[in-house]
C-alpha positions as CSV (number, residue, x, y, z in Angstrom):
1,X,0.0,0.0,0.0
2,X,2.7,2.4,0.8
3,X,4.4,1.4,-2.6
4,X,1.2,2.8,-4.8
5,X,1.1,5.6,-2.3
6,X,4.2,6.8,-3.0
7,X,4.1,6.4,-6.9
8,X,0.9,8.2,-6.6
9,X,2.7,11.1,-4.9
10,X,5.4,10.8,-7.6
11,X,3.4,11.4,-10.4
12,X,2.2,15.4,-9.7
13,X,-0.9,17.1,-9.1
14,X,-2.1,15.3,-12.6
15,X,-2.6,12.0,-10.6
16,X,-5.0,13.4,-9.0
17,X,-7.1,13.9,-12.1
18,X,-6.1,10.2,-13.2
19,X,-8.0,9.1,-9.9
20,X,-11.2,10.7,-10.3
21,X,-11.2,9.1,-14.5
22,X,-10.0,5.7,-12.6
23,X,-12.6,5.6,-10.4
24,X,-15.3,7.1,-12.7
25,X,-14.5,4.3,-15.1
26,X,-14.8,1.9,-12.9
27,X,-18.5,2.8,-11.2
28,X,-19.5,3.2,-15.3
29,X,-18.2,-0.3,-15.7
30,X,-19.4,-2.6,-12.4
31,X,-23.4,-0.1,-13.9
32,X,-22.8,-1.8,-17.1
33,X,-22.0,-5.2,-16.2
34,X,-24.9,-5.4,-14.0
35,X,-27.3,-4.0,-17.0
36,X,-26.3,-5.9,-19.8
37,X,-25.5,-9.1,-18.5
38,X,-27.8,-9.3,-15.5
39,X,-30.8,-7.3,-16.3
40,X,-31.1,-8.6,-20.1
41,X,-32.1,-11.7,-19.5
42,X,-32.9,-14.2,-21.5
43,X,-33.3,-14.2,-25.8
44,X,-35.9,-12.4,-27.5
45,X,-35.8,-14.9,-30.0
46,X,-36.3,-18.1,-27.5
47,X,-39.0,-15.7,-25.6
48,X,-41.4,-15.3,-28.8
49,X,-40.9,-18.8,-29.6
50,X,-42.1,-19.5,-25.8
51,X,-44.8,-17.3,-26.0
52,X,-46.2,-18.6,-29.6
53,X,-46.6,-21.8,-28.1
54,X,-48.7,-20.6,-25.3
55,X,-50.8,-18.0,-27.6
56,X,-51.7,-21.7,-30.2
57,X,-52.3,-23.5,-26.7
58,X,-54.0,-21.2,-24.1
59,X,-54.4,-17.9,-26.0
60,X,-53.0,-14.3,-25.5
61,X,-54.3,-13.5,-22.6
62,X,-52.1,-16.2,-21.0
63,X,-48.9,-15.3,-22.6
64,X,-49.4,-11.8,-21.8
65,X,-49.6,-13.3,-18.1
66,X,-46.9,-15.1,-18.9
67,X,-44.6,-12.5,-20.0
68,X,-45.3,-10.4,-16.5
69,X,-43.1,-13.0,-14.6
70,X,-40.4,-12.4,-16.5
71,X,-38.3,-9.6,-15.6
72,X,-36.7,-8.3,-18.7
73,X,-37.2,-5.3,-20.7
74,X,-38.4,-7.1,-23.3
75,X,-41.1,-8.7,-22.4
76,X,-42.9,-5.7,-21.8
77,X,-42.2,-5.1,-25.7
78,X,-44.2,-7.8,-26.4
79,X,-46.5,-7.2,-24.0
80,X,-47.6,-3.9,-25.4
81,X,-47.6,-5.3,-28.5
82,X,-49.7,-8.4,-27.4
83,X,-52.0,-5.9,-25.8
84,X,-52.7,-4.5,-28.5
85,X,-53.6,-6.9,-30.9
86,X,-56.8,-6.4,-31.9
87,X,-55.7,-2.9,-33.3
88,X,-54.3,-4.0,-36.4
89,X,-50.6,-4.3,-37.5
90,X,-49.3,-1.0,-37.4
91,X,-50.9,0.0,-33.9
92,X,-49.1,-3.5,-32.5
93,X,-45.6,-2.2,-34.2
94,X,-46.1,1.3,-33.1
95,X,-46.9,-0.3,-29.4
96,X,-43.2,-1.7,-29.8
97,X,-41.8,0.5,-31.2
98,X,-42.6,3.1,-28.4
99,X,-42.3,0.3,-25.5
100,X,-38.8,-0.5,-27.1
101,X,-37.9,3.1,-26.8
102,X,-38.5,3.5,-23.0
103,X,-37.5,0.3,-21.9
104,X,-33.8,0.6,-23.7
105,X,-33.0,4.0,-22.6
106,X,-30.6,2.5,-20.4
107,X,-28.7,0.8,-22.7
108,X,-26.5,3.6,-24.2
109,X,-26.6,5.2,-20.5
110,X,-22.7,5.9,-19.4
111,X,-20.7,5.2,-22.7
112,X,-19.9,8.3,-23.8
113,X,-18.8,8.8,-20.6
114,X,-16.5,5.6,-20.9
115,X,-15.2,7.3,-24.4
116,X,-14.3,10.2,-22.8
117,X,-12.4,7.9,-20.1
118,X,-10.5,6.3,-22.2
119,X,-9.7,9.7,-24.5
120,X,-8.8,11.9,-21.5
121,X,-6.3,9.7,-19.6
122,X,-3.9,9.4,-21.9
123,X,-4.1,13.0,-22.4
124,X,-4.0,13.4,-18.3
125,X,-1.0,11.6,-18.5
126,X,1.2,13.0,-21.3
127,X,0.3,16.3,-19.8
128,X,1.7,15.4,-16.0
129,X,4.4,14.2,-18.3
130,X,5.3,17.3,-20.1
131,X,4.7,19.5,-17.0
132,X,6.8,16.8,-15.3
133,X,10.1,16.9,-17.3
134,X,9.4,21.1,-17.2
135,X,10.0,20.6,-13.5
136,X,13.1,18.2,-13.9
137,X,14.8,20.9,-16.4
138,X,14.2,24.0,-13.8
139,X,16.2,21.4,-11.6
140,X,18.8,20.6,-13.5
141,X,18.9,24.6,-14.3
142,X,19.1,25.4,-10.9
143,X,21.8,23.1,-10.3
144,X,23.8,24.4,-12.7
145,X,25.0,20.9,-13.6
146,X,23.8,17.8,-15.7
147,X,23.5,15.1,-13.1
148,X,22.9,11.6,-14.2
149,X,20.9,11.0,-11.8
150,X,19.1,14.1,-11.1
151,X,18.0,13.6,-14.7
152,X,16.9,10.0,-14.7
153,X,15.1,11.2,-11.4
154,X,13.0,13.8,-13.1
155,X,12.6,11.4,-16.3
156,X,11.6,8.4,-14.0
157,X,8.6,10.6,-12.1
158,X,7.3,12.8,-15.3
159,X,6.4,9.2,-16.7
160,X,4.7,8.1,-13.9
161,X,1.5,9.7,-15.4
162,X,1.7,8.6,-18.8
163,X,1.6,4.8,-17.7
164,X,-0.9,5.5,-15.3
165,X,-2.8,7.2,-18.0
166,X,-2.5,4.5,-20.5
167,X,-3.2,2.0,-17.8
168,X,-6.9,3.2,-16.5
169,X,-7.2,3.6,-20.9
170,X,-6.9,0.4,-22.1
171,X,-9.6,-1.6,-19.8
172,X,-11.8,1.1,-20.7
173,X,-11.5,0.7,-24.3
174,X,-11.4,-2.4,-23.9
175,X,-14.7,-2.3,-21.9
176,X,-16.4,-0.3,-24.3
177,X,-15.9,-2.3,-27.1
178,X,-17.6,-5.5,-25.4
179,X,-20.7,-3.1,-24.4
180,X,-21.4,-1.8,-27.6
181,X,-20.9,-5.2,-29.1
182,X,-23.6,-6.2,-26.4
183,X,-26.0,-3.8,-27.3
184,X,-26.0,-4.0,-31.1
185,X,-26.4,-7.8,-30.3
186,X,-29.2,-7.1,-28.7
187,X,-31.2,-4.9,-30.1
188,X,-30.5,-6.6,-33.4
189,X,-31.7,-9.8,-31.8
190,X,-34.9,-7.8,-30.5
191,X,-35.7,-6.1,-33.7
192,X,-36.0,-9.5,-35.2
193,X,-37.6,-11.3,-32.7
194,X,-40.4,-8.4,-32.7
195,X,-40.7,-9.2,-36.6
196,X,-41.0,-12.6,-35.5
197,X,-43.8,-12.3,-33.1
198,X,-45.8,-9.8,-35.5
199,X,-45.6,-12.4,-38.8
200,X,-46.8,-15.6,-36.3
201,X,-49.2,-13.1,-35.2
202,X,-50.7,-12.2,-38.8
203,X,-50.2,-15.8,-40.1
204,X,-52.0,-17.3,-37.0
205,X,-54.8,-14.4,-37.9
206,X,-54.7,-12.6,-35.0
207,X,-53.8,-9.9,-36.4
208,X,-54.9,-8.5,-39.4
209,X,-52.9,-6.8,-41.8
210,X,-54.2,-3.5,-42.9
211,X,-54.4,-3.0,-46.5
């Protein structure tokens, strides 16, 4: 503990900033974990097929029912769809469409802040470095003298923040890339399981296609 306490101190004032990215990036990334690999649950595609099955056995009524116990934003897409049924294809897609809206709001919520993580800490870091080595030349101008290891010193702390920097960077990126990769999945995988749904829907003739 004393060890990253003291290259902490060793890196400048611009460490400070480095902490507050660090730990920003890390709350953004424990939210994101939790909200695309806990709270999606389940496949949209293997949750229509489920609830086609009940509609051809027990009616919509029952898979509406059936879709309230599961807790995943998209089963309330199909249950405002499912609700409105009776209203024709384009009310059913509209119902979706607006459901789909309000119940993914959350998915983009806190990347652009991991973007600007992984952008800024670099540039936190090659700035502690440059005011860094400013500091080790006033030194070595004040000595009056090129000490080897007054300059290895000054070299050896300015780039104390450009590691750091490129440190708290990389799992961020890194990060980012598997939760946008999650998200297009997943709405990709919604969009056509809601297609899905609405063609068993008109083919089954509950719904009616509007001409």
């Amino acid at each position: 503990m004393q060890g990253l306490v003291g290259y902490f101190h060793r890196g400048g004032s611009m460490m400070w900033g480095l902490l507050i990215l660090a730990i920003l990036g890390l709350a953004i990334i424990l939210e994101r974990l939790y909200s695309l690999f806990i709270k999606l649950r389940g496949n949209p595609k293997v949750i229509v097929k489920e609830i086609t099955n009940i509609i051809e056995n027990q009616g919509i009524d029952a898979a509406i029912e059936y879709l309230t116990g599961i807790k995943s934003p998209v089963a309330k897409i199909f249950i405002a769809g499912l609700e409105k049924a009776d209203k024709g294809r384009a009310v059913v897609e509209e119902a979706m469409a607006r459901a789909a809206s309000t119940e993914f709001a959350f998915l983009d919520r806190g990347m652009i802040y991991l973007t600007a993580t992984a952008t800024l800490a670099p540039i936190l870091g090659f700035l502690g470095t440059v005011t860094g080595m400013i500091k080790a030349f006033s030194a070595i101008a004040a000595a009056g003298e090129v000490e080897p290891t007054l300059v290895a010193s000054g070299i050896s702390e300015a780039l104390i923040t450009t590691a750091t920097g490129l440190i708290i960077a990389a799992p961020v990126a890194l990060f980012y890339s598997i939760f946008a990769d999650r998200i297009n999945n997943y709405t990709r995988n919604t969009d056509e399981a809601i297609d899905m749904l609405v063609e068993y829907l008109l083919e089954s003739g509950v719904l009616e296609e509007e001409l």
